[in-house]
N, C-alpha and C positions, 0 to 999 in steps of 0.2 A: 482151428488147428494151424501151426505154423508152418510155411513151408521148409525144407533145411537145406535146400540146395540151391543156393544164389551165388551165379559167378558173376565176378570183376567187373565192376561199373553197371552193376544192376543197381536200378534203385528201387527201394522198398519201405515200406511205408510201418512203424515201430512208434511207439509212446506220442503219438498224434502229430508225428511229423514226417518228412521223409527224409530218405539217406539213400549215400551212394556206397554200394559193396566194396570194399579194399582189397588191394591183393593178395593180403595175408589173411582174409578169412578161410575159412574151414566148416564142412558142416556143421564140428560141435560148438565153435564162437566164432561171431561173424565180428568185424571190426568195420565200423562205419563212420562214414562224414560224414553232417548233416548238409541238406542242401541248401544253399545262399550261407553255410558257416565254411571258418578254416579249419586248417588243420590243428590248433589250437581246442576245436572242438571235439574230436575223433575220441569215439569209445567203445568197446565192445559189449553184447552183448549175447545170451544165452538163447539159443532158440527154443530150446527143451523149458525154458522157464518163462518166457512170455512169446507175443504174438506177434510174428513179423511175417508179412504179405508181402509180395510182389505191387510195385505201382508204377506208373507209367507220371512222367513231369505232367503237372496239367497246364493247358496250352492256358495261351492268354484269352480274356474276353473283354466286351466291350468297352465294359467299364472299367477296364485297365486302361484306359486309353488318357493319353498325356501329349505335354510338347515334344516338339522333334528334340529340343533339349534334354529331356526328359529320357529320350530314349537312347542319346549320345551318354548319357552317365549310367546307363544301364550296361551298354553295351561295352563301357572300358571298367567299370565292374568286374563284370565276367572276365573277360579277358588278364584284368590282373590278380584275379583268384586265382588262376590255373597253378598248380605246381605243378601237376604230372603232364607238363605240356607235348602236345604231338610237335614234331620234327626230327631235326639231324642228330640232338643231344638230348641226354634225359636230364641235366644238371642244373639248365640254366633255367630252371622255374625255383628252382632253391637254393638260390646265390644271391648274395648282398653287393653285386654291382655288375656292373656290363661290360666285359670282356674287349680290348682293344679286336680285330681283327687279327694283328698278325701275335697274339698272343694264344689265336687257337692253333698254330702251326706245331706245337708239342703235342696238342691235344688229338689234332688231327693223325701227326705219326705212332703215338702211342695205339691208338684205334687200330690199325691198320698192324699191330704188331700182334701176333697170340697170345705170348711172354713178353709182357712190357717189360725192356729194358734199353732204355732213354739215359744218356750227359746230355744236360739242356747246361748249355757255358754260356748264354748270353750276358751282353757287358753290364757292369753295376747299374742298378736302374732300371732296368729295363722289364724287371717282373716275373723273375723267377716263381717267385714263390707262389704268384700266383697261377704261373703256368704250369705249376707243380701239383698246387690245390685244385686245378682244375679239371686234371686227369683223375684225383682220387675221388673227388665227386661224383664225376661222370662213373667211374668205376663202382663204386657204391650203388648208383640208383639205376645201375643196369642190372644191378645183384650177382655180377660177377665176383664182388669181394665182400668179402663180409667186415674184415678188421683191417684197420692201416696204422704203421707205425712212422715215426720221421724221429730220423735220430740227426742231433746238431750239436754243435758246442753250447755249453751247462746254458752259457750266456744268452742264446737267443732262443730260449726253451719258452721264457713269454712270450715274445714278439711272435712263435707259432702258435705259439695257443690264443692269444689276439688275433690274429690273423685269417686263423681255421675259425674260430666262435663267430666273428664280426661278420666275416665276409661268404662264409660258407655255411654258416649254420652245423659245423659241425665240434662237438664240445669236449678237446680230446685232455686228458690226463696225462698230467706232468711229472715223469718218473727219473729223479736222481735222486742224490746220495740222503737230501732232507726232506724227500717225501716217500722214499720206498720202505724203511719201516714202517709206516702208517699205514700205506696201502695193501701190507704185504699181511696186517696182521688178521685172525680170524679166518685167513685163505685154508682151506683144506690142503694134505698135503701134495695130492695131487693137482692142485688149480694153482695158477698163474696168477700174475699181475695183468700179465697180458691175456688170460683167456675172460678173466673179469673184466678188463679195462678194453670195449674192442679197437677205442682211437687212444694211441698212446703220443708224448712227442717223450725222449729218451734221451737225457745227456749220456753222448758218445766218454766223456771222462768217467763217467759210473759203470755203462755195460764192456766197457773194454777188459775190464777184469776176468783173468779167464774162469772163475768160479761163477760170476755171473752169464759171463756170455755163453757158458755151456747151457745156464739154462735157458736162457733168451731165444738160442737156436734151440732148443726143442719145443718153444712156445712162440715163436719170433710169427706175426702177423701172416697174410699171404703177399701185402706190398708193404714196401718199403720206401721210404722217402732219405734221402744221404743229402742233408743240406753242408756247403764247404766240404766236398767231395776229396777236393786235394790235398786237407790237411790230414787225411786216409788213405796217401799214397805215397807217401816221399818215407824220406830213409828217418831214421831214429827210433827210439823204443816205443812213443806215442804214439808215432803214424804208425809203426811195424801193430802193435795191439790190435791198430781200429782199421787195416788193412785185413788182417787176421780176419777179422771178426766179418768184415764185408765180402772176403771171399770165400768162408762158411757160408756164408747169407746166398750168395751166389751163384755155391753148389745144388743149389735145388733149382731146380731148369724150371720147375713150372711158377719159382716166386718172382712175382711184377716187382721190379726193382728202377727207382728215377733218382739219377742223380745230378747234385746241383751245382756247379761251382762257376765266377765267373776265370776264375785262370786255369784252364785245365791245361795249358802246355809252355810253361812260362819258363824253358829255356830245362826244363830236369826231363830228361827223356825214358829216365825209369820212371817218376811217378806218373807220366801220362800214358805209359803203356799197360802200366798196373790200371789206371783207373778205366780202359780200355778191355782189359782182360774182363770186369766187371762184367760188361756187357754181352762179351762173346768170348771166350778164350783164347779163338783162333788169331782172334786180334791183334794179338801180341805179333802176329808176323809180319802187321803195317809196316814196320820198324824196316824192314829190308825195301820197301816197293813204294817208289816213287811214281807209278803210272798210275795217274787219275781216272782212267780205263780201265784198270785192276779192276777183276769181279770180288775181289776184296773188299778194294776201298767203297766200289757202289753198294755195295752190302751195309758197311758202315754209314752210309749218307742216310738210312732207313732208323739209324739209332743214335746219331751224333747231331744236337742242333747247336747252332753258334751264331750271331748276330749283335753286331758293333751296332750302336746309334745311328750311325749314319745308313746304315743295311734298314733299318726302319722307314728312312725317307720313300722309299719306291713305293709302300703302304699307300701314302698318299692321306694320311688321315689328321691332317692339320699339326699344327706342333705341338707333340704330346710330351717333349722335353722341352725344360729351358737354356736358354744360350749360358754359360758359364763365362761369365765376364772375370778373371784372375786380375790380380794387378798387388804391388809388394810396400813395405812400407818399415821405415827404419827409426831405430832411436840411438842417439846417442849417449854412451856411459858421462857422467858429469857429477861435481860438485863430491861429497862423501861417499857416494854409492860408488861411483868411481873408484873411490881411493879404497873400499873396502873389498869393491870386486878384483882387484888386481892383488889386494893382500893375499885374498883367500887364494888367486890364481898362485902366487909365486908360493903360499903355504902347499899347494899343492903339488906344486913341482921338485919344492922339497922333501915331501914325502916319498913321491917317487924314485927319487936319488939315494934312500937311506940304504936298504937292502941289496941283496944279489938277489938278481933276478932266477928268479926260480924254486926258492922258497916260501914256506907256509906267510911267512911275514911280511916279504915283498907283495904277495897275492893279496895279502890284508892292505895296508898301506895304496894299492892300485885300487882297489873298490871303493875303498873311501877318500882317494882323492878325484877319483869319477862322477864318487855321488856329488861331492860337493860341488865340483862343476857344473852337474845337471841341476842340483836345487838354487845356488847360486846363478845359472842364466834364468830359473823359472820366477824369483821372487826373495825378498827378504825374509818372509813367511819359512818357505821352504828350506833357505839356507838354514835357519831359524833351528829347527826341526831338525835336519840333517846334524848340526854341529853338537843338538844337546842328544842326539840317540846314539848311545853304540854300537858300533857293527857287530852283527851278528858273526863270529868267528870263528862259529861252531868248535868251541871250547870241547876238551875232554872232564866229563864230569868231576870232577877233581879241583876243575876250573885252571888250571895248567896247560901251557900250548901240548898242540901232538906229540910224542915221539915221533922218531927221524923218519922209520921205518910207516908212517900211518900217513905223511904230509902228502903224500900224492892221493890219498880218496879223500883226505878235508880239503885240498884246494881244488879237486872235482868238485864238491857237494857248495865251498865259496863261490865257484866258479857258476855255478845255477842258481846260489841265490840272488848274485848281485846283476847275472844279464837280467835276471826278471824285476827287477827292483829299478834297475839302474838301466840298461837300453831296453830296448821295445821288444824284444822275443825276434823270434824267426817268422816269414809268415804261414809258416805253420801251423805257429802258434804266437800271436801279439799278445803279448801282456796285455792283462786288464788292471796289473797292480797299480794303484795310484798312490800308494803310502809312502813317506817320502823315507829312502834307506838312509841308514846307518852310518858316519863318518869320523866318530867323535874317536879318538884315540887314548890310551890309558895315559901314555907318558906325555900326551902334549894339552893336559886339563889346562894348563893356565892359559898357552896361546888360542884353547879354543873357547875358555870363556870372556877374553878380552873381544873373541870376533863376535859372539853373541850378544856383548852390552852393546856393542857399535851397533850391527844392528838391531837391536831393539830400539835403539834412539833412531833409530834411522826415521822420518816420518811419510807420512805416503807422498808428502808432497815435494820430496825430494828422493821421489824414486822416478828417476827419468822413463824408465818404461811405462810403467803405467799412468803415467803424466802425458807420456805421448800419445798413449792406446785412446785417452780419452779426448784428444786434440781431432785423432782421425777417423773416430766412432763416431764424432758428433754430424759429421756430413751423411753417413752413412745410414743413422736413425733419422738426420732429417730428410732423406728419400724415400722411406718407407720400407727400410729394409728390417728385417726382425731375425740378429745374427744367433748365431751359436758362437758364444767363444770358447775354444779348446782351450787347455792347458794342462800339463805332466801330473800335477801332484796335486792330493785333496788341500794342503794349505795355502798354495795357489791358485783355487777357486773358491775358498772360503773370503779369503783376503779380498779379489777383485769384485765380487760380490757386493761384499762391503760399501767399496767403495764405490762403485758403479750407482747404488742405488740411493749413495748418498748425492752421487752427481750429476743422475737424471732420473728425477722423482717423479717422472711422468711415466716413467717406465714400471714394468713387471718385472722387477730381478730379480731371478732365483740361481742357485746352483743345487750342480746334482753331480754326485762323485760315490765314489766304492763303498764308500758308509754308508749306504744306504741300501736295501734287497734288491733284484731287478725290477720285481712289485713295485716294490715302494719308488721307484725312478718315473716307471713309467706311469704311476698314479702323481706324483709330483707335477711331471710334465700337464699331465690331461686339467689337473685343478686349473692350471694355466688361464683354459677358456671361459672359467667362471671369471677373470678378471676382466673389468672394461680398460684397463691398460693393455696396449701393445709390449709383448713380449719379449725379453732380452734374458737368453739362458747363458751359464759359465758352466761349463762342463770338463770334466776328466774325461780319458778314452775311456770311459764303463760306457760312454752313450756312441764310441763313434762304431761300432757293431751291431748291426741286427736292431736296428728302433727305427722307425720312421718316425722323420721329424718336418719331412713336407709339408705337414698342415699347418704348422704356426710358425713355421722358419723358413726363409730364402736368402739367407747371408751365414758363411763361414768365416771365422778370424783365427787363425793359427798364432795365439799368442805367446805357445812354446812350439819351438818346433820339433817335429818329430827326427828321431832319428833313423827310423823306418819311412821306405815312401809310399808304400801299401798303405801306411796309417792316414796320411794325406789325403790319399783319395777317398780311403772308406770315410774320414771325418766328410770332409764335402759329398761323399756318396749320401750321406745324412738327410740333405738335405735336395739336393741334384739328383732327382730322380721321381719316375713313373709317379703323377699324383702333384707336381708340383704345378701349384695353379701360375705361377708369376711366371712373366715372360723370359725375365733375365734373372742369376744366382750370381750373388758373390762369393769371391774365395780370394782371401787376401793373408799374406804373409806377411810376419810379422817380426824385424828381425833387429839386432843390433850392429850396429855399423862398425862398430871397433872392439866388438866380442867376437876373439880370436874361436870360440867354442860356436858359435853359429856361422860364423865364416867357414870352417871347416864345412861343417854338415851341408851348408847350403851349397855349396863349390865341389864336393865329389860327391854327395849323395843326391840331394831332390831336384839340381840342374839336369847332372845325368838321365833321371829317372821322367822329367816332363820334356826332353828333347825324345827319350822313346817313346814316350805316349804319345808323343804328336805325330812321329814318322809312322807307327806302327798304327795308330785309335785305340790300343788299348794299353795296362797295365802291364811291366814283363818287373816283377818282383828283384830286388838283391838277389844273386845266388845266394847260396846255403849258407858260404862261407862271411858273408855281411856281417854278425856280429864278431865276426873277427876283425877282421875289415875294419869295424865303427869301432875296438880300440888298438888298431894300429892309428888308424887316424887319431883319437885322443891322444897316443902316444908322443905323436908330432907335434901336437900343439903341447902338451905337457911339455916336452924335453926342448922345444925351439921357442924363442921370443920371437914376436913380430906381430905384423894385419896379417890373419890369412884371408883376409875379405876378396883381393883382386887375384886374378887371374893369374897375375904373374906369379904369386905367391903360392897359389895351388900349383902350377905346373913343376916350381920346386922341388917340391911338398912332395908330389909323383915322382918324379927323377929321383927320389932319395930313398924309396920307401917300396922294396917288391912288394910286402902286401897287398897296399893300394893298387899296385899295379897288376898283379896277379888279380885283383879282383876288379877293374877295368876291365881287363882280357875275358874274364869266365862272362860280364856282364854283358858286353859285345856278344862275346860266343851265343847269350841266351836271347840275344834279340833277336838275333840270323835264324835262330831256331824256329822260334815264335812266328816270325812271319813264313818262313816256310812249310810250320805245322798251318799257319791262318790261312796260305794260299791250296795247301791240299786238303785241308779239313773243314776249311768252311761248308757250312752246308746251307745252301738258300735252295733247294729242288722244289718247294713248296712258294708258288710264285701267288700274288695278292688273288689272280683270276682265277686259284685253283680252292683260295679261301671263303673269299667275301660274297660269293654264292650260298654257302653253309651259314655264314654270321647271319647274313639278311635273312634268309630261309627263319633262322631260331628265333629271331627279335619278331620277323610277323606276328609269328603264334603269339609268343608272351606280352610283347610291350618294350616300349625303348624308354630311354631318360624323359623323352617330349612325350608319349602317352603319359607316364605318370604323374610328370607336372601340369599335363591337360585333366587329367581328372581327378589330384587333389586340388589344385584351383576351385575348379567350377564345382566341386561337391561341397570344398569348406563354404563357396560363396551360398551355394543352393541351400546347404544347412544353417545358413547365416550368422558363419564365422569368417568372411574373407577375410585373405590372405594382402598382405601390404607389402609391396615390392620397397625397396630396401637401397639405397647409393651403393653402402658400398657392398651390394652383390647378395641376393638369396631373397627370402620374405620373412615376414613378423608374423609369427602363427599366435593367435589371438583364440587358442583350443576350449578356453574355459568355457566361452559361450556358446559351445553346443550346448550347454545347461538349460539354458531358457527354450527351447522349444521341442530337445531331442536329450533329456536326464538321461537316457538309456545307454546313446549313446557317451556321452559326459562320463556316465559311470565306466562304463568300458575301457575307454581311455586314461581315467583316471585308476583302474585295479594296473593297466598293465604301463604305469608311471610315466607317461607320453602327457598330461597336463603342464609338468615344468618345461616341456615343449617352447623354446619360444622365436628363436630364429632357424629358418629351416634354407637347404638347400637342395634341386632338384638335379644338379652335374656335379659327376665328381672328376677333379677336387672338386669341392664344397669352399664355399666361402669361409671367410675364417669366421669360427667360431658358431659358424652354423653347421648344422647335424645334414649329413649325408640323405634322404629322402629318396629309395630306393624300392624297385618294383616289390621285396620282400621284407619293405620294414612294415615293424608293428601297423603305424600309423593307415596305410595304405591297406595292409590286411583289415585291419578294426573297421574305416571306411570300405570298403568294399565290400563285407560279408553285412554290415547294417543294413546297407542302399540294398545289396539284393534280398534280403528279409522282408526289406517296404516294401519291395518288385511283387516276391511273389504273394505278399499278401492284400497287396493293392490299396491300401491304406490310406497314400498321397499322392496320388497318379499326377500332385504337380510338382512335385518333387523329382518323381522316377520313375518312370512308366514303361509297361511293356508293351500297349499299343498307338498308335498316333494315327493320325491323319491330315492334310495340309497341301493346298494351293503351292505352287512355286516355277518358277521361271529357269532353275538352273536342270528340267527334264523335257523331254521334249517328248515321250509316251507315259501313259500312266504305267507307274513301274512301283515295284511292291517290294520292298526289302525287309526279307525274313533272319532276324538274329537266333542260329542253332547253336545248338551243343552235341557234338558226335563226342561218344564215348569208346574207344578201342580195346580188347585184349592184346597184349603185346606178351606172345607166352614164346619163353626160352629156353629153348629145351637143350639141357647136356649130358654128359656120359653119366652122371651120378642124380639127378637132378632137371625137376622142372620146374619152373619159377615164372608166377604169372605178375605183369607190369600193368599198369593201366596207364592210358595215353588218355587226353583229355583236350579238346581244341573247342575257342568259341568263333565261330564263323558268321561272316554276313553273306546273303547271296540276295541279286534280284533276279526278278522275275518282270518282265514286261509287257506289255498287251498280247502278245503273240504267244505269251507263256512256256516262252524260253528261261530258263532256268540259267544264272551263271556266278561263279563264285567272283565277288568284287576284289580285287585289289585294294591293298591296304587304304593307299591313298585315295584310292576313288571312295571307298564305302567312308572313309571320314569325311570326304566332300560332300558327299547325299546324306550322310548324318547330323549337316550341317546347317543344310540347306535352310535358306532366310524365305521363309511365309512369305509369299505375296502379298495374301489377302486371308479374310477372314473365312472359315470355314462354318457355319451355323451348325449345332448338337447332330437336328437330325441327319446331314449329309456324313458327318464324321461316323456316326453310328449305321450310315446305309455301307458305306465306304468297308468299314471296318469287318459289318455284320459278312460283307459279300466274300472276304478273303478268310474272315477265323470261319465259314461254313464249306471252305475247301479244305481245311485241313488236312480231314482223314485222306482225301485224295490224292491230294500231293505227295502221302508218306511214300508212295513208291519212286518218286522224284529226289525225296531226301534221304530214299535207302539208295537209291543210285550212287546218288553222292558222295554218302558215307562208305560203302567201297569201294569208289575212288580214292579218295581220303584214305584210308587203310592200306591201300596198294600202293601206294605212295611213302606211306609211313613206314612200311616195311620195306620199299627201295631206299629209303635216308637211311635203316638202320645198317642195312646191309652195306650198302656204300661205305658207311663211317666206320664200321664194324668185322671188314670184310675178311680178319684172322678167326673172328666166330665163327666161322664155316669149317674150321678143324676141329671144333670141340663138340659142335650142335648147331643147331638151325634156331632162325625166328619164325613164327608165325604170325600175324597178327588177325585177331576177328572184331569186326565191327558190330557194337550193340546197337540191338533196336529195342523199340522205337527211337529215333534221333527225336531228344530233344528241342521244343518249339518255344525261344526263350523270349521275341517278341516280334512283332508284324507290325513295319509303319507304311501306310501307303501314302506314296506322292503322287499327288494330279497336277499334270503340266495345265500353267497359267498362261494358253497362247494369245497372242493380240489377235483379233479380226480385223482384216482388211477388207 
């Protein structure tokens, strides 16, 4: 008859094997892992309908007995099974990579919070997202929350759901405007998107609606994730919506709320107070108190983190950015391109001269001689394009211009189509439009199909830009750099595309622009690695947001230039940034030397904006008023002949123009800001000495980069598949042939598609082109749950052994090292609520003649795991050896019940530490089960010389 009451990390013995109890079982279904399987393996079953007993690990015996080798691949085995591992965090036995140090300083404050409500502002690069991802994790697997949402622009809705599946193992559901009637449909009317879906990511352009967002707040998750924070706090209808919508969210004191931005005070002093109020409401009154002594401000230090690149150096943890080598590069207009780009210029300053200003007709006439100047600097293509589309002029159905009475809401509604078509947005909000707009005019068909055949004959080889691009590219690919080249408009990366691949056929050239889903971008991008060509992408800004492009790129080329300088960075942020294996990054400007339209932009926009970044280390955005701004300055160059290339010509330019000048002023004004918000809001209280105690602590338990690459090594090689190191960086994983001696394993590998396996890497970055090889990928789980299958079944004890014996010179008393497994309850009790955790650690300890008992140090217990035979051992001394410590067993379990409530007492001082606002809501307890498991016994006999 069955027993029905087995708690948490009992193991018990069902359909001829055994298992470890879960913490979600129940009397009436028990949910089980098999032991030496993962979690991969977990099933439940029925006690009322079959026969599940109580059993205890069975210890090793003689003839389990193996090389000391043997028992080094047992022992990191185990160790890299664990997910529920014992320490400071519950998280990091179910993460797909290992956490810098000072990237737990979010994690750490969140902990320490009741109501997590965290601005993490650190600078582009630096790893937001995953400092984001790693609170909810941790959050999760303490069973403090049950569902999390992340709401982001439409745009980077994959790059989270990549990012959470990849790296976090957690598989969240993508809700906007073209997947929420799918999801939505079949739902009962009282259930949710969100009460079915528990990890959601949420385009902020879809729930800002207030029909939706009523209902989002009544089902809205219990944390929340706000990635670009600030485009949820500044002034207009947009941000007013998705401001709305965050300080609903907000209203409820007990919902965990992190939000993420890297400009949270970029010179606008309402939306940093707004996104402030977020956090605490009282917040709002930093605004009057300069005293950094304020019980204010030190309040805020607990929820505000912020960290420039250079704020990382104190870390000490080798360079985990690379140097950003900048440097600029010019073409000159010549030959027909010349003589066509200056037609188009003066066609366009004649347009601008027809009308009075201020009319529906002038406002037409100024968009399409903007566009044409923008598609005309970007390419023939584009001009192309521009001159044969019409502007959209939002006609009255009738197809007849406005009435007089109606011209001020149609050159409003002109006035939003063409900043987005035609300049880069606010940064608010950057345009992702790549389509090139509209310029072509009713009454002037004939002069703009005379500029179309010109260029249509134009041919590529006498278009001096991209003649030059390919003069300065070519030093560039032959260094080893693999760039991203930008550009405005899809027919300006269709076009250089083209030709790039026709003029370095060694290369991989693709492009990727707005035609295409963000899916389909970033599945583009990844086919990449199936090429044995080195990689060269042409991209529109649909790629310079939210994609990481670190793993197959370290070179930027600005071959239009932005007329925003946030877009600047974010393109280079692309690439420049957390994950970048190469030591140094290009970023080269790209620009025409007597194109009066790039002389402008470069001369009062992106000069201005990289002389603050340098003073300040960060980015301080255009104000507001920028795209006014970028056409007063078109303005200038429309209405004046001349180079506005030099200096002398820009200061003109100012002198003549209050716009520009007025927006000089406001952009000063916002730098003073910036640094004075950076010098009273920074927040560094979390110093490396208060970290990197917690980091080491969690990596003992589970395993670092060098444990995993130590034990798929020596298992591929012991299975007899080694692995073959590689020039340029990772190994050749040769998988197939675990066939010949271990199908079992072959088959395993091959159900969970790990065969086409074939270059691997064990640090991330990863090498190019090889797969990341992390403590929780497949490959490592599959390895580890087979070896310990052989273990306990004793099968090949020269393969993996649970006992040993052996001569050696690097001990100096016979000393006895016993590999355990303590298994913990970790029960959390709250006001509604008890919730039991299992902790799980594999342990080495020795034991020495005197039969002192001590838990080994990482390092040490891999040095004695290591340890090189002197000499030969003969069967029967290995079997006296062996028989004298497995017939202590039983005896010692009060030695290893010791220990495993140390171990427990311990476990429960990390959680509390880390955890130390759980003490408002409820307590931990944790209890240690017995019998500690006895996972193998090597003894070492000191080999000493006689004198």
């Amino acid at each position: 008859m069955s027993e029905h009451t087995f708690s948490p990390g009992s193991v018990v013995t069902a359909r001829g094997r055994e298992w470890i109890v879960l913490p979600q079982s129940d009397a009436r279904l028990l949910h089980l892992r098999p032991l030496g399987g993962g979690d991969d393996a977990i099933t439940a079953l029925l006690p009322e309908l079959e026969p599940i007993h109580s059993a205890s690990f069975p210890p090793p015996q003689v003839m389990h007995s193996g090389t000391q080798a043997a028992g080094l691949l047992l022992r990191d085995a185990l160790m890299l099974k664990l997910r529920a591992g014992a320490g400071p965090f519950r998280s990091f036995g179910n993460i797909a990579i290992e956490p810098r140090a000072y990237q737990l300083v979010p994690l750490m404050m969140a902990l320490k919070l009741e109501t997590i409500r965290l601005l993490i502002a650190d600078d582009v690069g630096v790893g937001k997202t995953i400092e984001a991802s790693l609170i909810v994790r941790e959050m999760l697997d303490r069973a403090e929350i049950n569902r999390f949402t992340v709401l982001c622009p439409p745009h980077l809705c994959e790059q989270w759901h990549e990012e959470l599946k990849e790296r976090f193992h957690l598989d969240a559901t993508i809700v906007r405007s073209t997947t929420a009637a799918r999801l939505e449909r079949g739902l009962l009317q009282d259930r949710s998107i969100f009460t079915e879906h528990p990890f959601t990511i949420v385009s902020l352009d879809y729930i800002k609606n207030k029909t939706r967002r009523d209902a989002f707040l009544l089902h809205c998750p219990e944390f929340v994730i706000v990635d670009e924070a600030h485009t949820c706090a500044r002034s207009g209808m947009g941000p007013h919506l998705r401001y709305g919508l965050l300080k609903d969210l907000a209203a409820n004191e007990a919902r965990h709320m992190v939000l993420l931005t890297a400009t949270p005070h970029s010179g606008d002093e309402e939306a940093f107070y707004n996104l402030l109020s977020l956090l605490k409401p009282e917040f709002v009154d930093l605004r009057t108190i300069d005293n950094a002594a304020h019980p204010l401000r030190q309040a805020l230090a607990n929820h505000f983190v912020q960290r420039r690149r250079q704020d990382i150096g104190e870390w000490k943890e080798g360079n985990l950015f690379p140097d950003r080598l900048t440097s600029e590069a010019t073409y000159k207009l010549t030959g027909e391109w010349n003589a066509i780009f200056h037609d188009v210029l003066e066609y366009a300053r004649e347009l601008v001269s027809r009308e009075s200003e201020g009319t529906f007709k002038a406002r037409m006439n100024w968009w399409a001689a903007l566009a044409l100047l923008r598609c005309i600097s970007s390419s023939p293509q584009a001009a192309i394009r521009a001159l044969n589309t019409r502007l959209d002029n939002t006609l009255s159905p009738d197809g007849k211009s406005p009435d007089e009475e109606d011209q001020r809401c149609h050159i409003e509604a002109l006035n939003e189509k063409g900043a987005l078509s035609v300049l880069d947005g606010t940064d608010d909000n950057l345009t992702l439009d790549d389509v090139e707009p509209g310029a072509a005019q009713e009454e002037d068909v004939a002069i703009l199909k005379r500029l179309i055949e010109r260029a249509k004959h134009l041919k590529s080889g006498n278009d001096p830009k991209l003649q030059t691009l390919k003069q300065i590219i070519k030093p560039v690919l032959d260094e080893g750099y693999n760039p991203v080249i930008f550009c405005r408009y899809i027919a300006t990366a269709e076009y250089l595309a083209d030709e790039l691949n026709s003029a370095f056929p060694q290369r991989e050239v693709i492009h990727v622009t707005g035609d295409l889903t963000p899916t389909e971008r970033l599945e583009r991008i990844e086919q990449l690695k199936e090429s044995d060509k080195a990689p060269l992408l042409v991209a529109t800004d649909c790629l310079s947001e939210g994609v990481n492009l670190q793993e197959q790129f370290n070179a930027v080329i600005h071959y239009d230039l932005s007329w925003n300088p946030t877009r600047h960075e974010q393109r280079e942020g692309r690439v420049d940034r957390f994950g970048q294996k190469a030591k140094n990054v290009k970023a080269l400007m790209y620009y025409g030397e007597e194109n009066p339209v790039d002389g402008a932009v470069l001369q009062v926009i992106l000069r201005k904006a990289e002389s603050i970044r340098k003073a300040l280390g960060v980015t301080v955005p255009m104000p507001e008023e920028g795209d006014r701004a970028e056409q007063a300055l078109m303005k200038a160059v429309l209405l004046r002949s001349g180079n506005y290339i030099g200096s002398k010509g820009m200061d003109d330019l100012f002198a003549q123009d209050a716009d520009l000048q007025a927006l000089d002023a406001k952009w000063e004004s916002a730098r003073e800001k910036a640094r004075r918000h950076r010098t009273l809001f920074a927040q560094n209280r979390l110093k490396p000495e208060d970290v990197l105690p917690e980091w080491e602590k969690a990596f003992a338990v589970l395993g670092t980069e060098e444990d995993v690459k130590r034990f798929v090594l020596n298992a591929c090689e012991r299975l007899g598949a080694p692995l073959k190191s590689l020039k340029q960086g990772g190994y050749q994983a040769p998988l197939p042939h675990f066939g010949e001696k271990h199908p079992g394993l072959r088959d395993r590998l091959d159900a969970a598609g790990l065969l086409a396996l074939k270059h691997i890497d064990f640090y991330y970055p990863s090498a190019l082109k090889a797969e990341f090889i992390h403590r929780t990928h497949p490959l490592v789980s599959h390895l580890a749950d087979y070896l310990a299958e052989l273990a306990m079944s004793g099968e090949d004890t020269k393969l993996i052994a649970r006992a040993g014996a052996l001569y050696t010179k690097e001990v100096e008393t016979r000393t006895v090292i016993y590999l355990l497994r303590i298994r913990s309850r970790l029960i959390l009790k709250r006001t509604l609520h008890e919730c039991d955790l299992l902790a799980e650690e594999a342990l080495a300890i020795a034991i020495n003649a005197d039969n002192q008992a001590s838990v080994i140090p990482k390092d040490q217990a891999l040095k004695l795991m290591q340890a090189s035979v002197s000499k030969d051992m003969c069967k029967e001394a290995k079997e006296r050896e062996l028989a004298e410590e497995l017939n202590q067993l039983e005896e010692k379990q009060p030695m290893f019940r010791s220990l495993a409530e140390a171990r427990a007492k311990q476990l429960l001082a990390d959680h509390r530490r880390t955890r130390e606002a759980a003490q408002a809501k409820g307590s931990y307890e944790v209890k240690p089960q017995f019998p500690v498991d006895v996972l193998g016994v090597y003894v070492l006999i000191p080999d000493l010389k006689l004198f």
